[in-house]
N, C-alpha and C positions, 0 to 999 in steps of 0.2 A: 766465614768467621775470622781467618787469618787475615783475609781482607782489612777487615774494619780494626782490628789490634794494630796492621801495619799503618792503617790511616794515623789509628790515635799517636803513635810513636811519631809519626812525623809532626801533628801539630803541640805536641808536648816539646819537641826539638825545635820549635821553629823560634827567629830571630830576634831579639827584643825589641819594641816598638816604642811608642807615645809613652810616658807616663799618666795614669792615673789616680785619680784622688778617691776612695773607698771612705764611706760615711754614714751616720745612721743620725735622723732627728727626730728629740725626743719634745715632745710638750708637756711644761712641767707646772701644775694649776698652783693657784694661792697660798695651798696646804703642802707645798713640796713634793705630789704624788708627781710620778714619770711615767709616760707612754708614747709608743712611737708613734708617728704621725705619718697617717699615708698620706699620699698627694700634695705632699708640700712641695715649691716651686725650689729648685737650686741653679741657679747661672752665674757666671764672671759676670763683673759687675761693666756694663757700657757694652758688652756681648749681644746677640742675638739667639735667640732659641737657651736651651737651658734640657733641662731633666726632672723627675718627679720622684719623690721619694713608690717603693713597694709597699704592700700588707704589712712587713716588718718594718720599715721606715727606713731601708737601705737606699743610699744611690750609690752610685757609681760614674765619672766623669770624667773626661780627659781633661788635665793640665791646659789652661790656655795660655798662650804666648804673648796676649795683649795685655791683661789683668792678671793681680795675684791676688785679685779682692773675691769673694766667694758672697752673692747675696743667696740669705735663704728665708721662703717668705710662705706663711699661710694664712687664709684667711682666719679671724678670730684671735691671731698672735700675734707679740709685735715681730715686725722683721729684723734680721742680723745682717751684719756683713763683716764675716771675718778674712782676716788677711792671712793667706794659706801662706806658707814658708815652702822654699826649695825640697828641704828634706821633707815634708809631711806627705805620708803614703794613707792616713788612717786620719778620720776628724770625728768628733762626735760634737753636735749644737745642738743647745737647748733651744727651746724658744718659749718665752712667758705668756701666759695666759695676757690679750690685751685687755688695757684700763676701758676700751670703749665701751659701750655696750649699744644694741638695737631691740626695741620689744621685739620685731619678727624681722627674720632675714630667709628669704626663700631665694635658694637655686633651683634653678630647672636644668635640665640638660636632658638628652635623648643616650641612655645607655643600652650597647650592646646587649640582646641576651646571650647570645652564645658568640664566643670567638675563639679563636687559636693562640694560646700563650705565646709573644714575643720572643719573648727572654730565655725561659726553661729549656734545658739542652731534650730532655723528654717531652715526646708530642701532649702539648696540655690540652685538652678541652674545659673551657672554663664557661658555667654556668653561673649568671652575674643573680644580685639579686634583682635584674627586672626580668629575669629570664624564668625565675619562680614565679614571678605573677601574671606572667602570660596568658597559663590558665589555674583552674583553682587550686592543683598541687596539695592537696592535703595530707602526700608524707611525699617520704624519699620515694619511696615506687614510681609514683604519679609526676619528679620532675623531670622525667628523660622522655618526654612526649615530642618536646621540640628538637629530640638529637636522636643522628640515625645510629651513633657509635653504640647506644646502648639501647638493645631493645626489650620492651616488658610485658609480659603477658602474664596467664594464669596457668600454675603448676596441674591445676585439675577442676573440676566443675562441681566440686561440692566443699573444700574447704575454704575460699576463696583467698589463696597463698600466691602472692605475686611473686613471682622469680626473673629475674634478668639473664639478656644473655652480650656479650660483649666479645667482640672480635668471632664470631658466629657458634662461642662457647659457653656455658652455663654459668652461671654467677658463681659459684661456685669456686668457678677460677680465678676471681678477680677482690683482691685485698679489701677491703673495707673500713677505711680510717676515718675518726672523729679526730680531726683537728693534728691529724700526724699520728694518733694512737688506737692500733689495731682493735678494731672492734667488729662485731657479728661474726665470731666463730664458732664450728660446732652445731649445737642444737639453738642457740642463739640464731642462729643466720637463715634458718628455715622462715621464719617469719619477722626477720628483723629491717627489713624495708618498710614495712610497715609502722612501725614503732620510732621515725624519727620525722616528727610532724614538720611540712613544711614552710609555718610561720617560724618556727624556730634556728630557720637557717637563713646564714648570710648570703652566702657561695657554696657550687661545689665545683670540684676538680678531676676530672678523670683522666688521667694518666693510663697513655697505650703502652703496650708491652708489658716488657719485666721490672720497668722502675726502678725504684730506687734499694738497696740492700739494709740502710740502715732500720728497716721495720721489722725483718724476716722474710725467708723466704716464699712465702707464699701467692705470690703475685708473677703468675701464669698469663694472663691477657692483658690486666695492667690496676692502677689503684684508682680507688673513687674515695674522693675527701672530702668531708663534709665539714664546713666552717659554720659554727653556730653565733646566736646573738651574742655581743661580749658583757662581760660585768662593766666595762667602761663606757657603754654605748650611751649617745647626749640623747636616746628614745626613753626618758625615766619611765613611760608606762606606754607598752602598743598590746591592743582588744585585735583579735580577729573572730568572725564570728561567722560559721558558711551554713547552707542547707540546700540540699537538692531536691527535686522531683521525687526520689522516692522516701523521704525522708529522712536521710542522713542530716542529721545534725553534729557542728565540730564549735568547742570555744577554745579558744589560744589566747593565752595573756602572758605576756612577760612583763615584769616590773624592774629593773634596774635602778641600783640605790648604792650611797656612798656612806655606811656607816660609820667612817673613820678618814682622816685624810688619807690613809696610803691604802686603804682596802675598799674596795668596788665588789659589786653582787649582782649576778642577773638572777632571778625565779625566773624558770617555763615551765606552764601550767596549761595541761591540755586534756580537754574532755569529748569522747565524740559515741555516737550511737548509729548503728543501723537496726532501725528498730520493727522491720516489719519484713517478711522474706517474698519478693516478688518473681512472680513463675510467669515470664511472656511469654515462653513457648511453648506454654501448657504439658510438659513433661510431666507434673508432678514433683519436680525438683526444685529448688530455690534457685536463683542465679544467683543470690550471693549471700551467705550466712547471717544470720540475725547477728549483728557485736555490738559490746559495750567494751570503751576501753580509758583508763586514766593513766596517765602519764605526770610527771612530774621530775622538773633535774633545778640542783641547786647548785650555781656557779660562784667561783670565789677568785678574785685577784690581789694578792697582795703585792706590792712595790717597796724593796727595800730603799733606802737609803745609797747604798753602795751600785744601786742598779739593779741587784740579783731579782728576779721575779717569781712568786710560787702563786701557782693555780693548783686551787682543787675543787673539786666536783663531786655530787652524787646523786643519782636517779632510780628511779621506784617507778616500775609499769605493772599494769594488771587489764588483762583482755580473756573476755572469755566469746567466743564463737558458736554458733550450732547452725549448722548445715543439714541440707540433704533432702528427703520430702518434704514436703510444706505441712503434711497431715500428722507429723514426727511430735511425739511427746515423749522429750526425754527421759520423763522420770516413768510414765507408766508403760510406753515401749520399748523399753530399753532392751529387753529378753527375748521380743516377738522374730524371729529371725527372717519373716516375712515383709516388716518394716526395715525402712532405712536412714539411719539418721549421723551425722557425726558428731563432733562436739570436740572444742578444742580452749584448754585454760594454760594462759603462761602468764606466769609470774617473773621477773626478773628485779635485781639490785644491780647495781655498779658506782664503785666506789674509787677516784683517782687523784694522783697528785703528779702535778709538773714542776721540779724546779729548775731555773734554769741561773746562771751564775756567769756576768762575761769578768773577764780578767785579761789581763796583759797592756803593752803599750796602746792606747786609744779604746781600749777593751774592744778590740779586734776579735779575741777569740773570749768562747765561752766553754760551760760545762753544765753538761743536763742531768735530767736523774728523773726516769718516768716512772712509775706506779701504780700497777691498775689490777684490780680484783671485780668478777665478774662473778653473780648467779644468776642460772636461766631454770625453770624448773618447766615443765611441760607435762601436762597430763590431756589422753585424750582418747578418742574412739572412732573407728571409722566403719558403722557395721558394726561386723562381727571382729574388727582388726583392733587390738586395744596397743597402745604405743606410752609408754611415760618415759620419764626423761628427767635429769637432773645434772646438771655441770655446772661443778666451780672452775675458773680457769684465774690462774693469776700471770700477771708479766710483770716484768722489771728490767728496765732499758738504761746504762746510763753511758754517756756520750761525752768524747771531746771533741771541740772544734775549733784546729787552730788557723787563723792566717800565715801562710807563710810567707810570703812576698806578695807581691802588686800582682799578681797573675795564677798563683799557687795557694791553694786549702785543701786541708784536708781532717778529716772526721774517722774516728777510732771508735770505739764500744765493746761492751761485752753486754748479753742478753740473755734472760734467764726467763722461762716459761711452763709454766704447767697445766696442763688441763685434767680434769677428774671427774667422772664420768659413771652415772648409774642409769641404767636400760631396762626397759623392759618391755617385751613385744610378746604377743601372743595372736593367735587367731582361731577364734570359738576353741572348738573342741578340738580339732588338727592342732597332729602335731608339727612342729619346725624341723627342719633338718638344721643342720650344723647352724645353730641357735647362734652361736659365741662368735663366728663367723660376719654377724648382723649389730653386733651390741660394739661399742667403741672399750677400748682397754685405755687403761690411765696412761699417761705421756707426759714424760718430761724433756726438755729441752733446754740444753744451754750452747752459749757458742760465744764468736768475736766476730768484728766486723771490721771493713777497713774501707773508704771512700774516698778519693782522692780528684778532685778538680782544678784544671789547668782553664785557663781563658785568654782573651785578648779583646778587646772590647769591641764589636761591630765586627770582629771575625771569626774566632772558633771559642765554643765552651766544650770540652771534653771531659767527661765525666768514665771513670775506672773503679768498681765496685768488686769486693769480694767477702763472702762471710764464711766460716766454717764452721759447723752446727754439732753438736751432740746427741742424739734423741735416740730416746731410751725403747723404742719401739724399732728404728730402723737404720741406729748404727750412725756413722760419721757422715754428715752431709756437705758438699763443698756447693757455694753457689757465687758462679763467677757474672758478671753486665757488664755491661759498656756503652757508653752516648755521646755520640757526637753532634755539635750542632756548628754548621758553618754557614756566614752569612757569603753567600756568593757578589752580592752587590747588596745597595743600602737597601731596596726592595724586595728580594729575592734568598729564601735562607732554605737549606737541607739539614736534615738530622738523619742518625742514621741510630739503631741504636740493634743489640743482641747479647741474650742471657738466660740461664734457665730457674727453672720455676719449681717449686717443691711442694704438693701438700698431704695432707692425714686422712683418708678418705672418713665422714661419718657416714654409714651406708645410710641408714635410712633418714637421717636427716637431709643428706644431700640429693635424696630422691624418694620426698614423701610424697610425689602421684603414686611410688607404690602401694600407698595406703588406699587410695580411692577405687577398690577394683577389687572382684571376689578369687582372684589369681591368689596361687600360693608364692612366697618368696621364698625361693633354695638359692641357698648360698654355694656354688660349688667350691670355692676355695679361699684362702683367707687372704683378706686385702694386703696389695703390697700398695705402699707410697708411691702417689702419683707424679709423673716424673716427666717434664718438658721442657725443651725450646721454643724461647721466639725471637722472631728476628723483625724488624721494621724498617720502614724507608717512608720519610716526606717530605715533600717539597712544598714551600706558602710562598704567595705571591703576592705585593703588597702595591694595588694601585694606585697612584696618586694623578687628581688635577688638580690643578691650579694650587701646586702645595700642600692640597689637603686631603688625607686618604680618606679615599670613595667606595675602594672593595676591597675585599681580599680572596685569592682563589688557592685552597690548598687542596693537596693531594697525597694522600698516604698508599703502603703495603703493608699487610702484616702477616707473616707464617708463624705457627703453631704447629708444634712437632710432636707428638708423642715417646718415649721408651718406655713409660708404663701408664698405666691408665685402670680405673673399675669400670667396667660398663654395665647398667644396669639395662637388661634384653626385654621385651618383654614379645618377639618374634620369632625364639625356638620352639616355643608351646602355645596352643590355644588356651592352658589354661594355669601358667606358671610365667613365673619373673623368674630369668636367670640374673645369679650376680656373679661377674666372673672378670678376672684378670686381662689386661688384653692380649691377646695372641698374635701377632700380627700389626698392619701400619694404621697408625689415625693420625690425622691432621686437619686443619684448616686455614684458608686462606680470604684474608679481606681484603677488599678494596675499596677505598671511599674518595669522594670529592666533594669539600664544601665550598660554598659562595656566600659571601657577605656583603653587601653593596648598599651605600646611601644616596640611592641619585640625587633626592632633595632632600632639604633639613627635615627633620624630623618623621622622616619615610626610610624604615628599613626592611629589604627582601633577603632573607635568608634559607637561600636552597643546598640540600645534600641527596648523597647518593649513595648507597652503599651494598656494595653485593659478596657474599658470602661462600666460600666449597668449602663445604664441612663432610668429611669422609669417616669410615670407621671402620673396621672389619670384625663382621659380628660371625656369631658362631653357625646361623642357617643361612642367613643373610648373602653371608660374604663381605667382600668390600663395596660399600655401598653411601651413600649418602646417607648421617644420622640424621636419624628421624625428628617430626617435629621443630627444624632448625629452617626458617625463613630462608630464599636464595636471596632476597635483596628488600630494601627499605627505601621509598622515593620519598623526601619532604620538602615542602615549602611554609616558609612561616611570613605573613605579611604584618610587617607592626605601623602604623602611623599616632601620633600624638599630634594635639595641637598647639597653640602656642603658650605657653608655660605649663603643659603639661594638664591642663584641665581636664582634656577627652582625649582617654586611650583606646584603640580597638587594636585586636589582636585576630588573626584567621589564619593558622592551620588547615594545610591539607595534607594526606599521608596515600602512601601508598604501598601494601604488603606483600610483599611476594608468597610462591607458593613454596609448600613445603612438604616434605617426602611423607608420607602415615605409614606408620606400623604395617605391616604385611598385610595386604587387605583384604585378603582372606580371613580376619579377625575383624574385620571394620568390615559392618555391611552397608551396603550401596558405595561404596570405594571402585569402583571402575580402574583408573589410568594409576591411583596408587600416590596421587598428588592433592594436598587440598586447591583451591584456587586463590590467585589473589584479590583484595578485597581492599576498598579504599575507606579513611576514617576522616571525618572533619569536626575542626574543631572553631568556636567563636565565644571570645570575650569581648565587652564594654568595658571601659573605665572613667567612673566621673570624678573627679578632686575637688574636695571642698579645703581647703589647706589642710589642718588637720586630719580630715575625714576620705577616706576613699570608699563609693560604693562598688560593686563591682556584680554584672550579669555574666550570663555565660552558657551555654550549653556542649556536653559532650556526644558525643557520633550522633550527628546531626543527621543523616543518612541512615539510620538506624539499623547500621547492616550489623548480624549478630549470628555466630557458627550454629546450622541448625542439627538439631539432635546431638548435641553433645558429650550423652552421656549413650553407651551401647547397652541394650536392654534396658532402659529404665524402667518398664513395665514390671521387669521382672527381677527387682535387686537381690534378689535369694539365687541366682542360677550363676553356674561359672561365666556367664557370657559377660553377665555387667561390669562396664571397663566405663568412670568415667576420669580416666586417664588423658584419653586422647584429643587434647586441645588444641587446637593452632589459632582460633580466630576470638574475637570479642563476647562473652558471654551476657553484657548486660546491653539492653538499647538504648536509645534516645535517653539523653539525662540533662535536664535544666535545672540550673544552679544559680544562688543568689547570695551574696556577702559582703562585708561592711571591714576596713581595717581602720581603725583609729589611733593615732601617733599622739603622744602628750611629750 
């Protein structure tokens, strides 16, 4: 750790270089409205090569020595060419909507699905949007099929609740932000992968490690950021429409509309069913809950005058679930303690506002002010286990960001949070031991932040974070990070980055397999704040022939440290969950290697690797490998298109390592104490009719599926029934079929 402080001092110290030119271009339509413009071209003018604006429409540029003429050009606008002056460190250019016009103007190109951020001093993995369409993706769960950093499976075999795990630790660890603002916390985040459909995403981002401080501290493994459709998007109306083999049906519409010159609006609109519960390994159990689920969010962008920008937002979900025997009537067996059935209804609102204000010379720096109130309401039954739920959480973020020279920024805040929380757990007639122990207590949270970034263009970005927290449950929190990213040569870049991690455990939210299972939950002591380090290391490598990059090879490390921890046991007892504090060392260590390679135009292979020691020290156990936690992830992704994009095919191969079971002496026919590893494949078509995309596809095309899933299912009334213990795919072969339509 002293290590990496003493690196960053040195490149904070280091010598002043080239000047740079720091800039943003905005596209300003017929009506005066303004927005930034990704991928606009910026070069001296009689120059070679040049720059592209980011997602924010920033670039950045070294001063050139031959010209003082700066062209900057995109398609659809006219171009500029301003003449930069000696003194100017900061520029901002408009660019006007061009007088030309064409009835249709189609580009093609072959985009990356997955790659490694450039630019970002934190290891980015960036999931583009063709890397959503790869395969059908029908929410956030479903897009990390083609990435090994993040793996998904099923929390248990009768509610069908997807949970992730990242850096070989439970989702749980890992922040979860819409658009920069902290979202699925709590009882929200139990099943809140599910609930952000994948037609309504642009990108997403997931960020290893501790990331960044200006959100909160709760970002232990690292953040996943989800970029949604914009109210500005030129798509005024996109249909997606899916259905599979077993009858899932999904419709996805967003409209985008300009009611005013300076106000823009998306609607997403999403409706999907599983409407029939199918049992292929004849257990008598469903493999996956009958759901009906509607959704809906209403986006708003207004553009001031002055530049300042406010977005607001508000969305409305309703899902209800029922699991568990196929022969289950929930209204007339509800009370039979011989049947087994679960049943799961959430309700949520969320309602936000962003605004954001730049000011100063070239409005260099700006001032934010975020906004956001949450309901999740949860009622539900597992058996004889009844769980309900309700949390308001609200936040409030507000931020300055100032430039301070060609090389130095830095960012300030104060943050204010609250969550509020009503529980209620029972199981039959048993009673709970220390009840209050299991239920969440209200929390409030305030604090400050402080973020300071040093650079130097093509050689070091260093990033130095720290927050100090309030929280009303566990006293003064200090949360220090740090990142460095140095490009070793023009190909070859290291980052390095360490910081700790803070969060609030909700017990039984954060580990609702407890529910699935006729085990009692004793709580033996009452949760402290979970409390860790991590530390990172990676190298990317960036091939080039013949001028043009062909691969990239990167390679990371990540440690996860424990000083406090809850662990939920379910290996002291054959026939109880302990929940208890941890005693002793946990940790886990990743390693990965991805490849990205375009041998030829429009053929891209994309392989990773990734292997996992995740340790813990349980209370019978010992120190041992946690359970349930894959040793490693092999994948290959083959994409080819053809030429302007008419015919996509896409083929996925996976390969899952084994992973440790519950003491198997609780799992019968468990032998060596390991499940086995097991490979998944996956294949899509894609045909283009300009507007029109249809799309084929099937998933685990080898139809390998965990057999016996659930222990005792014969027998769901005896302490033995555990369907907890998951490791492998519970549903088979699934062929799927869908249409997206752009207007």
């Amino acid at each position: 750790m002293k290590k990496i402080f003493v690196l960053l001092a040195l490149a904070i110290s280091a010598g002043a270089g080239a000047a740079n030119i720091h800039g943003v271009v905005l596209g300003v339509d017929g009506k005066g409205a303004a927005e930034p413009l990704v991928g606009a071209s910026v070069y001296w003018l009689g120059a070679t090569g040049g720059v592209t604006t980011d997602n924010q429409g920033m670039f950045l540029t070294a001063r050139s020595a031959a010209s003082s003429k700066l062209v900057v050009t995109l398609f659809g606008y006219r171009a500029d060419t301003i003449a930069v002056g000696s003194t100017v460190e900061h520029m901002e250019v408009r660019l006007a909507v061009s007088d030309y016009s064409l009835d249709v103007v189609e580009v093609y190109g072959q985009q990356k699905g997955t790659s490694i951020s450039r630019v970002k001093a934190i290891t980015t993995e960036m999931i583009s949007s063709a890397g959503l369409t790869k395969l059908a993706c029908c929410n956030l769960a479903e897009s990390f099929e083609n990435s090994a950093t993040v793996t998904v499976g099923f929390s248990d075999a009768v509610s069908g609740t997807k949970q992730i795990r990242m850096l070989g630790l439970a989702g749980a660890y890992t922040q979860m932000l819409d658009e920069s603002r902290p979202v699925m916390r709590g009882l929200a985040a139990t099943y809140g992968l599910s609930y952000t459909p994948g037609s309504w995403m642009e990108s997403v981002q997931i960020s290893k490690g501790t990331s960044s401080v200006l959100n909160g501290y709760d970002a232990i493994t690292g953040q996943i950021n989800v970029e949604h459709r914009k109210p500005t998007s030129p798509d005024r109306l996109f249909v997606n429409a899916y259905l599979n083999s077993d009858y899932r049906g999904e419709l996805n519409v967003a409209w985008a509309s300009q009611p005013a010159p300076a106000l823009h609006n998306v609607l997403l609109l999403h409706a999907s069913g599983d409407p029939q519960m199918v049992d292929a390994n004849g257990d008598g159990f469903a493999d996956q809950p009958q759901a009906q689920q509607i959704n809906v969010a209403d986006r708003w962008l207004y553009t001031f005058g002055s530049g300042a920008m406010l977005r607001a937002g508000v969305r409305f979900l309703a899902e209800d679930r029922q699991g568990g025997q196929v022969s289950f009537d929930r209204k007339a067996d509800r009370s039979d303690t011989l049947k087994y059935g679960s049943y799961i209804a959430n309700r949520s609102l969320n309602a936000y506002a962003k605004l954001g204000i730049p000011f100063g010379s070239g409005q260099r720096s700006s001032a934010a002010l975020v906004a956001d109130y949450a309901l999740h309401e949860q009622k539900s039954f597992f058996g004889q286990k009844i769980y309900n739920g309700t949390e308001h959480s609200a936040y409030l973020n507000g931020l300055l960001q100032l430039e301070l020279g060609l090389r130095h920024s830095a960012t300030f805040g104060l943050g204010l949070r609250g969550d509020f929380y009503e529980e209620e757990y029972s199981f039959g007639a048993k009673s709970v031991a220390n009840l209050s122990y299991l239920l969440h207590e209200n929390e409030l949270v305030g604090g400050a932040f402080g973020e300071y970034t040093f650079s130097i263009e093509k050689k070091v970005t260093a990033i130095a974070g720290l927050r100090v927290d309030q929280n009303s449950l566990y006293g003064t929190l200090v949360t220090p990070r740090v990142h460095i990213k140095y490009d070793l040569t023009e190909t070859l870049a290291a980052r390095a980055s360490a910081g700790r991690g803070l969060r609030s455990p909700t017990v039984i939210a954060d580990n609702i397999w407890m529910m699935a299972s006729q085990r009692d939950i004793v709580a033996k002591e009452k949760p402290k704040m979970e409390d860790a380090w991590t530390y990172g290391l990676s190298l990317i490598k960036y091939i080039r022939v013949d001028n043009q990059e062909k691969a990239t090879v990167s390679m990371d490390f990540f440690h996860t440290s424990f000083a406090s921890q809850l662990i939920a046991d379910q290996e002291v007892s054959g026939n109880q969950i302990w929940v208890y504090n941890l005693n002793g060392t946990s940790y886990a260590n990743t390693y990965q290697v991805d490849v990205n390679v375009e041998p030829v135009e429009r053929l891209g292979i994309y392989a990773t690797f990734r292997y996992s020691d995740t340790k813990v020290q349980l209370r019978e156990v010992g120190f041992a490998r946690k359970p349930l936690v894959d040793r490693f992830k092999g994948l290959l992704n083959v994409s080819y298109a053809t030429k302007f994009n008419k015919w996509m095919f896409d083929v996925t191969a996976q390969i899952n390592g084994q992973s440790r079971l519950p003491n198997s002496r609780h799992v019968p026919g468990v032998t060596d104490g390991y499940s086995p590893a097991y490979p998944m494949f996956y294949a899509q078509v894609t045909k283009r009719y300009r507007a029109l995309e249809v799309y084929l596809g099937c998933e685990n095309i080898a139809n390998y599926m965990q057999s016996n899933p659930i222990i005792s299912a014969a027998n769901p009334s005896s302490s033995d029934f555990n369907a907890s213990v998951v490791w492998g795919p519970l549903m088979g072969r699934k062929f799927y079929a869908g249409l997206r339509w752009t207007m």
